[in-house]
N, C-alpha and C positions, 0 to 999 in steps of 0.2 A: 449774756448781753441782753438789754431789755429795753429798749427804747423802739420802739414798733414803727414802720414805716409799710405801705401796701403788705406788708406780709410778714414773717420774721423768724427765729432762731433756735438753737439749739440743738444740737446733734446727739441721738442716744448710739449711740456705738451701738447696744445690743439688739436696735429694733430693726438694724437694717433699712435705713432710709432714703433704699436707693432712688425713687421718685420725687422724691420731694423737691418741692416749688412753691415759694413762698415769699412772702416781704422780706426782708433784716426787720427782726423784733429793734436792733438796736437803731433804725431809723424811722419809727413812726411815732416815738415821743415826741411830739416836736414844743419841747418846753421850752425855757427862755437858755439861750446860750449863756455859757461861759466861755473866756479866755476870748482870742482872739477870734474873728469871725471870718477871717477868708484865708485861704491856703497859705503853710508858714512852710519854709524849708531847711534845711540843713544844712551842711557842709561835707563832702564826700566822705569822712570819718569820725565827723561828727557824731551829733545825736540824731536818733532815727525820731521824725518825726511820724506820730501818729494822727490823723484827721479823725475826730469821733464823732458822729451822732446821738451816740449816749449823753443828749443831755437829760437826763433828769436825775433830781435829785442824788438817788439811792447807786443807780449805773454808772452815772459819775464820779461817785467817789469810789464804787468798785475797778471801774477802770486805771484809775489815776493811784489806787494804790496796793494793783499789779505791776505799771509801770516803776511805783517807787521798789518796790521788792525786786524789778529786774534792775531795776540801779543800783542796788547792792549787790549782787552778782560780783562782778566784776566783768562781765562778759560785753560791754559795751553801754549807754548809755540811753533813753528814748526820753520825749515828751511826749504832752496831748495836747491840743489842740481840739476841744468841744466846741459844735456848732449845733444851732437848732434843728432837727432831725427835719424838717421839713425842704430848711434853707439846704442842709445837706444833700436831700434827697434832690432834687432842683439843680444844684450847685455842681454836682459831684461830676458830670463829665465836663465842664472848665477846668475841673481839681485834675482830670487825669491827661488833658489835654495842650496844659497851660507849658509855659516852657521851663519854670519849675515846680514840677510837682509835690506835694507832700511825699513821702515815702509809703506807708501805711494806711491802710482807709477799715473803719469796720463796716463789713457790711455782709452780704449775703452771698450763698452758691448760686447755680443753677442757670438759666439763660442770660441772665444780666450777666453773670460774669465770666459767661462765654462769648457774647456778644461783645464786650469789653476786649476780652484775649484776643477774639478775631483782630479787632484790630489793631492787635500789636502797642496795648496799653497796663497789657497786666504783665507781670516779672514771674518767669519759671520758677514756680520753689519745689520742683518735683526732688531735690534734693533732700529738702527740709521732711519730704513723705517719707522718704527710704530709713528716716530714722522713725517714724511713725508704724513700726509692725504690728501694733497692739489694735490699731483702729480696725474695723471692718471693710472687706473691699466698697460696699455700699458708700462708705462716706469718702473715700477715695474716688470712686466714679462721680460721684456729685460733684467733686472737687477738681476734674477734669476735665479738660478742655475739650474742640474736636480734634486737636493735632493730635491728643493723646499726653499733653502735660497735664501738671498739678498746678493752678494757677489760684489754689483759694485753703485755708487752713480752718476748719470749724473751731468751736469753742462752746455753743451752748443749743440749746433744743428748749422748745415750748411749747403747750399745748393753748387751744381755745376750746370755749366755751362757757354757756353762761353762768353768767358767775353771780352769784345773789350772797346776803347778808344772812346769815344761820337763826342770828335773832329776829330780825323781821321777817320770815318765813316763818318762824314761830311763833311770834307775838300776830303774824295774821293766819295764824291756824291753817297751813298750805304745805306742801310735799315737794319734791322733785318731780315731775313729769317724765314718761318713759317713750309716750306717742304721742304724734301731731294731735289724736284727739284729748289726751291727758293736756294737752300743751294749752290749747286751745282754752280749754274747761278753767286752769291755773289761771289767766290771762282776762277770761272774765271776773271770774271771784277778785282777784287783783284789784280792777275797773270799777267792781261793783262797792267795792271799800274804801273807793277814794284815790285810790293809789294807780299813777300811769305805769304800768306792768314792763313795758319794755323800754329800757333809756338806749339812745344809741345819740354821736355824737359827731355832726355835717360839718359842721362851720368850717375849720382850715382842714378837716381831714375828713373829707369826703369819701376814701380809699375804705374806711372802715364797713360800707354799706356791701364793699365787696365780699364781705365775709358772710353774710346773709346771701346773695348770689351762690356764691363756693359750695355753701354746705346744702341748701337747698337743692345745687344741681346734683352733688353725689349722693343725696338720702333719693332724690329722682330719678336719676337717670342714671348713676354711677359715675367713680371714678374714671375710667376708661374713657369714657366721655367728655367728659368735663377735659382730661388734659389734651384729647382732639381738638375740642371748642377752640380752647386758647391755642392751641399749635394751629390754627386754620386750616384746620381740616375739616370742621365741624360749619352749620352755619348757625349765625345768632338768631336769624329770622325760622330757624328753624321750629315747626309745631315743639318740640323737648323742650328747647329753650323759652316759648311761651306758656309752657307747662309749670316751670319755674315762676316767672312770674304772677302764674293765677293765683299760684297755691301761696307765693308770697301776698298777694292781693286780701288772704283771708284773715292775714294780721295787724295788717297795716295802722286800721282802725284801735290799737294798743299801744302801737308807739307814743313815747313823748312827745307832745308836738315840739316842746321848744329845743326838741334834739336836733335840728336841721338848722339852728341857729348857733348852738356851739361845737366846741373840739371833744373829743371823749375825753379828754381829762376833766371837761366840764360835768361831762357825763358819767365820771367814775366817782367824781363830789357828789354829784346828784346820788346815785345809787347808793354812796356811805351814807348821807346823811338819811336815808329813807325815801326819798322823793323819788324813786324808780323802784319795782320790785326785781330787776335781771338786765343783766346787759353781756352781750354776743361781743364778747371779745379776748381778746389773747393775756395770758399773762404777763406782759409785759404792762400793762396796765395797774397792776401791785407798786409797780416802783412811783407812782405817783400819787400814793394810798398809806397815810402815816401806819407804823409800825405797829403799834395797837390795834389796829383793825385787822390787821392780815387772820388772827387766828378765829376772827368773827366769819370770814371766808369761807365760800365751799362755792360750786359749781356741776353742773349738769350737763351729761356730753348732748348735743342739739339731737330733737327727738327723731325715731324710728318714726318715716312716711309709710316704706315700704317695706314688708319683711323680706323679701325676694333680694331686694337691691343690698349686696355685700357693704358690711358698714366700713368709710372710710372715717379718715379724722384727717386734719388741718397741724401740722407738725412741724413749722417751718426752722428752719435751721439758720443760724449766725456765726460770722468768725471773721475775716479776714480776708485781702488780697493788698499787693504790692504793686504801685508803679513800677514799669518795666526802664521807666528813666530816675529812680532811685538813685539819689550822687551815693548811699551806701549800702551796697545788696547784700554785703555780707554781717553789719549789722543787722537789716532789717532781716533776714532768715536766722540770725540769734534770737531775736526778738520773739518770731512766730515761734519757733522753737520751744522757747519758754509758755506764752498762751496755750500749746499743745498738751500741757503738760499736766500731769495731773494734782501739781503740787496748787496751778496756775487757776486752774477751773475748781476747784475746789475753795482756794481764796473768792475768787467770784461769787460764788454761789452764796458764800455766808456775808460777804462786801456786800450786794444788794439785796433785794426783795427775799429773795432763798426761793423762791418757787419760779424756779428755771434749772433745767436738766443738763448737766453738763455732759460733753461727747465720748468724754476718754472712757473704755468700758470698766476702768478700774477707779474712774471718779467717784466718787459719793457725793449724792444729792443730798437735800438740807432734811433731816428726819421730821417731818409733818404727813397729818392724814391726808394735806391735802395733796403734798408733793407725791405722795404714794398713790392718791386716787389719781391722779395727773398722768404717771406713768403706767398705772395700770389700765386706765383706757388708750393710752397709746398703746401696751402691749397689745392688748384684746383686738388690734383694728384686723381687719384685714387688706386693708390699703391706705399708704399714706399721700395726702397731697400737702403741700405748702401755703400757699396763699396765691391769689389773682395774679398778680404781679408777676410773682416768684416763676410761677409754672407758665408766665406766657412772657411779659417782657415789661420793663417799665413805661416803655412806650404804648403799649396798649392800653393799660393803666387807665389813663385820662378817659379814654372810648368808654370804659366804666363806668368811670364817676361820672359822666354828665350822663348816662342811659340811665344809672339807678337813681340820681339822684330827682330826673326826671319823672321817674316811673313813679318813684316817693310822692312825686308833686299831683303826676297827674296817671293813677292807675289806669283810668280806661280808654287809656292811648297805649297801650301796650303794642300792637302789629306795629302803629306807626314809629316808635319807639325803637322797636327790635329791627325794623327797616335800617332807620339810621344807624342804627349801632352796628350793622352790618356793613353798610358802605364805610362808616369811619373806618373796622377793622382790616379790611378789603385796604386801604390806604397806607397803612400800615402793615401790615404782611407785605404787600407789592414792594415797602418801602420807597 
């Protein structure tokens, strides 16, 4: 699944990804919708509707035709229902709130959709697990609640980082980068050629700035930290947390400027067509990158700050949960059933972009160097996190975007800056 919202997808069964917190890859696309735009329902034995995020292109039609393969089954019936991953994202507790619900939602594990269960809005499919022995406990704890259910089904796994054009790295005589200071050095040669070195992309997805936060505080400060921060345990105004920002302070001056004017999809055209040399983002960003280019593709895991600090990666995971007022439950855990599956994740993987990891440990990912370099720096981590979002709450989310997007604006307000962003999250924890 690949449509990116604050954080997002993909479960490797063999990397063990018991921590992870992250966006739904499958909701931060936020392209233009198809089908219906606001929550559609069923009939108690009817068809299981699905509510997707995946609109874009390439995840949409892999979506919609796993759906048609579980309607030959014969095991029951589903539609989709694609909404713009943004409006979804925004939309989605009306969707679980409403007095009829969709049946189906894609979307992500971890706090959100514990915070969800708590209140008694997501459907037990701890059932649907007991047929799932082949997964790892890791993605089963992900996928549980505090009661102690199974309230969420994966389906795919994706890595970030930056992702640059093979030929214009080459045609401007430039390497991967290994440290902040190689990073650095790339960034000016970049500047010095004409070319804005780092595209990123503000306009309706601000959330994306988070991932430059993410990765900066675990190459700083560490993993362990970082998931304090967002659990409020940690503070923002904290000197670490201003540490983060300095060291982001030394790049700034690379950014594209006109990246705070548009979406990253504006900023993945930019990057194809050459107008950027790299951009800090998730795979799920392929699905909106015609098919010809993917093999032009390659990418750099974000560089080593600090040799001391154990390297983490950003590994967010996607799949599934069920309203707990579903008129058909037993459809809709046919349905997950099949997503679980390996026949299911497999059709995925080559239905869209193919550089997304699917969960089941006997799935097979799409054979490319890149899907291999992909996984093999998730092997190599030694701690995984998910994304902003993912690993603190969608609701904090916003406290993000307006402190980064801030900071983007006016670097040397940084104390004043981490101030507020501390009282916001103070507001939010207290709830």
């Amino acid at each position: 699944m690949t449509d990116f919202d604050p954080g997002r997808r993909r479960f490797l069964g063999h990397l063990g990804l018991a921590g992870l917190g992250a966006l739904g890859a499958g909701s931060l696309l936020s392209a233009c919708a198809s089908s219906a735009s606001g929550p559609a329902k069923s009939g108690g034995s009817g068809a299981v509707t699905i509510q997707s995020n995946l609109s874009s292109p390439q995840a949409k039609t892999a979506i919609e035709k796993l759906v048609e393969n579980f309607n030959k089954l014969g095991k029951g019936t589903a539609s989709v229902n694609t909404i713009a991953s943004e409006t979804f994202r925004t939309q989605l507790p009306t969707y679980l709130t409403s007095a009829n619900p969709p049946d189906l939602y894609t979307w992500y594990a971890g706090s959100v959709a514990n915070d969800y269960a708590s209140k008694g809005l997501l459907l037990d499919v701890s059932d649907v697990w007991q047929g799932l022995g082949e997964y790892p406990q890791s993605l089963k704890t992900l996928s549980t609640d505090a009661s102690g259910k199974q309230v969420f089904v994966p389906m795919t796994n994706y890595w970030w980082g930056f992702f640059y054009r093979k030929s214009n790295f080459a045609k401007w005589g430039v390497q991967e980068p290994k440290t902040w200071a190689d990073f650095l050095a790339l960034c000016e040669t970049l500047k010095g050629k004409g070319v804005p070195p780092i595209g990123i992309g503000l306009g309706d997805t601000p959330w994306v700035a988070s991932a430059w936060f993410d990765y900066l505080n675990i190459r700083i400060n560490g993993a362990p930290f970082h998931r304090e921060l967002l659990a409020g345990k940690q503070r923002f105004d904290d000197p670490k947390v201003k540490a983060v920002l300095t060291r982001w302070r030394e790049v700034l001056p690379y950014f594209d400027p006109k990246g705070k004017a548009y979406p990253f999809q504006e900023a993945t055209t930019a990057l194809l067509a050459g107008k950027t040399g790299m951009f800090l983002i998730g795979t799920f960003f392929a699905d909106a990158a015609p098919k010809d280019a993917l093999g032009d593709l390659d990418f750099f895991r974000f560089p080593i700050i600090d040799q001391a600090v154990p390297v983490a990666e950003e590994a967010p995971t996607d799949g599934f949960f069920a309203s707990a007022k579903s008129a058909n439950p037993a459809g809709t855990k046919e349905l997950l059933k099949y997503f679980a599956s390996v026949e299911a994740q497999e059709e995925y993987v080559k239905s869209s972009s193919g550089i997304v990891l699917p969960v089941h440990p006997k799935a097979k990912a799409a054979d490319s160097p890149l899907v291999a370099k992909g996984k093999a720096m998730l092997d190599s981590a030694a701690e995984l996190t998910q994304f902003f979002n993912r690993d603190s709450s969608d609701a904090l989310q916003p406290t993000a975007d307006t402190a980064l997007t801030k900071f983007m604006d006016k670097p040397d307000q940084i104390d004043a800056i981490l101030r507020e962003w501390q009282a916001s999250a103070e507001k939010v924890f207290k709830g």
